[in-house]
C-alpha positions as CSV (number, residue, x, y, z in Angstrom):
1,X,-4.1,309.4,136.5
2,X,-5.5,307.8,133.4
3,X,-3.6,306.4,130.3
4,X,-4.7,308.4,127.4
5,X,-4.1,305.2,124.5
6,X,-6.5,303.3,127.2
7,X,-9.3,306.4,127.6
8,X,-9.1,307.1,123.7
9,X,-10.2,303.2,123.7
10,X,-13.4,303.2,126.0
11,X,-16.5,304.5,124.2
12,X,-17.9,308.0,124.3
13,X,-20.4,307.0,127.6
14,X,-17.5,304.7,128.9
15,X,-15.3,308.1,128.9
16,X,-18.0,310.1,130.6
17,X,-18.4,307.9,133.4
18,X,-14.6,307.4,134.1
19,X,-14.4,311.3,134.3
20,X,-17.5,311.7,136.5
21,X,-16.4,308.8,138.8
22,X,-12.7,311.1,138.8
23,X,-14.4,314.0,139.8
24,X,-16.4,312.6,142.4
25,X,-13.6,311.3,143.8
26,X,-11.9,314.7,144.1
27,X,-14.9,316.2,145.5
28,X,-15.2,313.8,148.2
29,X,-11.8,314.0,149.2
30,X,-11.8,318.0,149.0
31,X,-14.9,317.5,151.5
32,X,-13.0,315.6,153.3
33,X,-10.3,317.4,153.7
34,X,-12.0,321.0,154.7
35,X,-14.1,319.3,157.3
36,X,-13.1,319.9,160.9
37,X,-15.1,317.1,162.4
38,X,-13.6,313.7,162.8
39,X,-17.4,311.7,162.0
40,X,-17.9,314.0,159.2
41,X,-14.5,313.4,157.6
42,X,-14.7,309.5,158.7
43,X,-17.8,309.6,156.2
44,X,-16.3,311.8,153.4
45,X,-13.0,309.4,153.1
46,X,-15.4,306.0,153.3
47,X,-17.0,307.6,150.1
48,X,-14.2,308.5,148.6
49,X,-12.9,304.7,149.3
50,X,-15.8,304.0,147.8
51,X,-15.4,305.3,144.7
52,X,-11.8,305.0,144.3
53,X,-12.7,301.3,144.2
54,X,-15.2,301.3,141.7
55,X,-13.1,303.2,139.3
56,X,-10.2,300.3,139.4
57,X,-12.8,297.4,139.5
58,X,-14.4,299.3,136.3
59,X,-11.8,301.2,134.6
60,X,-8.2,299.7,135.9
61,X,-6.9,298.5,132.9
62,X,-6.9,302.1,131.5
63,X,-5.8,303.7,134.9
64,X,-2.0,304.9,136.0
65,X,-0.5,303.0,138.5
């Protein structure tokens, strides 16, 4: 998921944040996922949407395609 020439570039706190935004993107999407109800998982995949577009806005150019 992530280009390791482009993460070995960011900065120790840039790093950190790219791998926290990663895992909460997981997690979301793993609530989403074991969730039976349709509004509960409508929520969990808006947040996951969420954050899946803050880590390209922020962090794209070191991100796989």
């Amino acid at each position: 998921m992530v280009e390791e020439k482009g993460f070995n570039n960011l900065n120790s706190k840039e790093q950190w944040e790219l791998i926290g935004l990663i895992d909460k993107l997981f997690f979301e999407r793993g609530e989403y996922y074991s969730r039976e109800s349709p509004g509960v998982s409508l929520v969990y995949l808006q947040q996951a949407e969420s954050v899946r577009k803050q880590l390209k806005a922020r962090f794209g150019n070191v991100l796989q395609q």
